[in-house]
N, C-alpha and C positions, 0 to 999 in steps of 0.2 A: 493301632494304625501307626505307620512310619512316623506321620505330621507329630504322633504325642512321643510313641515309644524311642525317637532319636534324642529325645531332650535328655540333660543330664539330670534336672528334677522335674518331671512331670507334674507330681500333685503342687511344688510352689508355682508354674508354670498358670497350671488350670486355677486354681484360689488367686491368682493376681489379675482386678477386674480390666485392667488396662490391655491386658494381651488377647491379641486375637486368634481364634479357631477357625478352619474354614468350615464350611455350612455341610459339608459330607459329615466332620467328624463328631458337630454338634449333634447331628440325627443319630450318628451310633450312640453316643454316648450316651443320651436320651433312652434310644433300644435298651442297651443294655441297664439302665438305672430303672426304668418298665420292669425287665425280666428277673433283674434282684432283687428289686422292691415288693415286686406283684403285682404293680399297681401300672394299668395301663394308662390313667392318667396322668402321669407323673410330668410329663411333662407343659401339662397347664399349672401343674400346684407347682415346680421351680420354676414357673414365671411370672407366676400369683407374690411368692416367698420372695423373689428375688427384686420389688418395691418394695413388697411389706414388711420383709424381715430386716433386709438389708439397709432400706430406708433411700436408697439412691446416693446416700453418699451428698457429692457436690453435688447430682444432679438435684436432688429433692432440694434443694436450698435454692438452686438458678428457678426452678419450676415454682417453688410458693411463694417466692418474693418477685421473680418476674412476672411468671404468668398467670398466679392470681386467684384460679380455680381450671377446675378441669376443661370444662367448655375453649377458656383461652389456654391452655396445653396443649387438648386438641386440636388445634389451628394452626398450631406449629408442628404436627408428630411426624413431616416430612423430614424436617429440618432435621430434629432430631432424631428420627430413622435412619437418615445422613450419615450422622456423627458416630452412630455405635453400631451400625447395620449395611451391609452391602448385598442384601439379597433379594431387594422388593423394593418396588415404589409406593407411599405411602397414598391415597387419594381418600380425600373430604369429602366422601361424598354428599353429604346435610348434618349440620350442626344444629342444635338449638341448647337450650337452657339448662336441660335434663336428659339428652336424647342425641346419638350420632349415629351415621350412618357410615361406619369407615371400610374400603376400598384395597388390598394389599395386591400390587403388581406382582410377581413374583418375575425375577430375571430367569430368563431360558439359560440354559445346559448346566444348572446347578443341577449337585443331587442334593435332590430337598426331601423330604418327609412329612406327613403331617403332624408330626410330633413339634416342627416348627410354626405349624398353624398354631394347634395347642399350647404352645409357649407364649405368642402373641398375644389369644385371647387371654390367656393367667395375667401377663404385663397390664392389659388393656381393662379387666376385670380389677384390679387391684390399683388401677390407678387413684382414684378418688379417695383412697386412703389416704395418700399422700396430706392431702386437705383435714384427715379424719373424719370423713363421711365412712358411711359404709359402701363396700366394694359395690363396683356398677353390676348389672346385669349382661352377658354376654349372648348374645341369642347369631349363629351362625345361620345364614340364608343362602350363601353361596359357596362353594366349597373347591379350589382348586386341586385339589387332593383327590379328587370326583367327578375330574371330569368339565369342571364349570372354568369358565377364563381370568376367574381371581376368587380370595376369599371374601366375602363381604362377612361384616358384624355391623350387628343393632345393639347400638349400647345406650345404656338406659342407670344413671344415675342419680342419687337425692340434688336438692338443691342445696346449691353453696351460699352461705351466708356471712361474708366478714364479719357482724357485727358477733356471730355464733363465734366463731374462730378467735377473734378477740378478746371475748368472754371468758373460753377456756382458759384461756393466760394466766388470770384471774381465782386466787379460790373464793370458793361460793361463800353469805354470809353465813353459813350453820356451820361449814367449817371453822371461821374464827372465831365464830361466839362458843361453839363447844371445847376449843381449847383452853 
């Protein structure tokens, strides 16, 4: 694609998480990381990876000292939709403890793909990592990619516990007595 091939270093270009791609080149790139991997998935596990492994960086540090646990992350995931994303509007649609209902606008005349859905639900799935719970449950109900007028997801994660989180900080007593 012109948008990568004009650069004079593409790969430090794409590896530096501050610079932006337009949303055409992210779907190729996606396609083509599918077709060399094999893996039609691929593009929910780099966005599963891309909390999990990467960690978020700054972000993971504004997200577990600001907002605390997932439930109040989600509360905010317009805002920060905002900040790193220009191709959908974020909508709440019901929150609880363990359980969202979220909402993805998508902006008309993009070329989008659903390998950008797929990307979404990996970010969305792998959030509650962050906390070190285990990843949420992703269950799609609506499917803009199909026809439907946005993607909807029912996400379903453990409960968050500070005093659990706390805990961990902490090593256990059989560790210090076995040393």
């Amino acid at each position: 694609d012109p948008e990568i091939d004009d650069l004079t270093d593409p790969r430090a270009f794409l590896t530096d998480a501050n610079n932006w791609t337009s949303a055409a080149v992210v779907g190729k790139m996606m396609q083509r990381a599918a077709h060399l991997l094999k893996d039609e998935d691929i593009a929910f596990k780099i966005g599963f990876d891309s909390v999990r492994m990467r960690g978020l960086g700054y972000v993971q540090k504004i997200l577990v000292r600001a907002l605390g646990s997932p439930k109040k992350a989600l509360k905010r995931a317009q805002a920060i939709n905002e900040k790193f994303y220009r191709t959908k509007v974020v909508e709440l649609f019901h929150i609880g403890s363990t359980q969202a209902i979220i909402r993805l606008h998508w902006f008309p005349g993009l070329d989008l793909t659903k390998d950008i859905c797929r990307f979404n639900q990996g970010i969305y799935a792998a959030m509650p990592t962050v906390w070190r719970l285990p990843p949420a449950e992703v269950m799609e109900t609506q499917c803009f990619f199909q026809g439907d007028s946005c993607c909807e997801y029912h996400l379903k994660w453990s409960r968050f516990s500070r005093f659990r989180s706390i805990r961990e900080l902490f090593p256990s007593k059989r560790l210090i007595i076995s040393n």
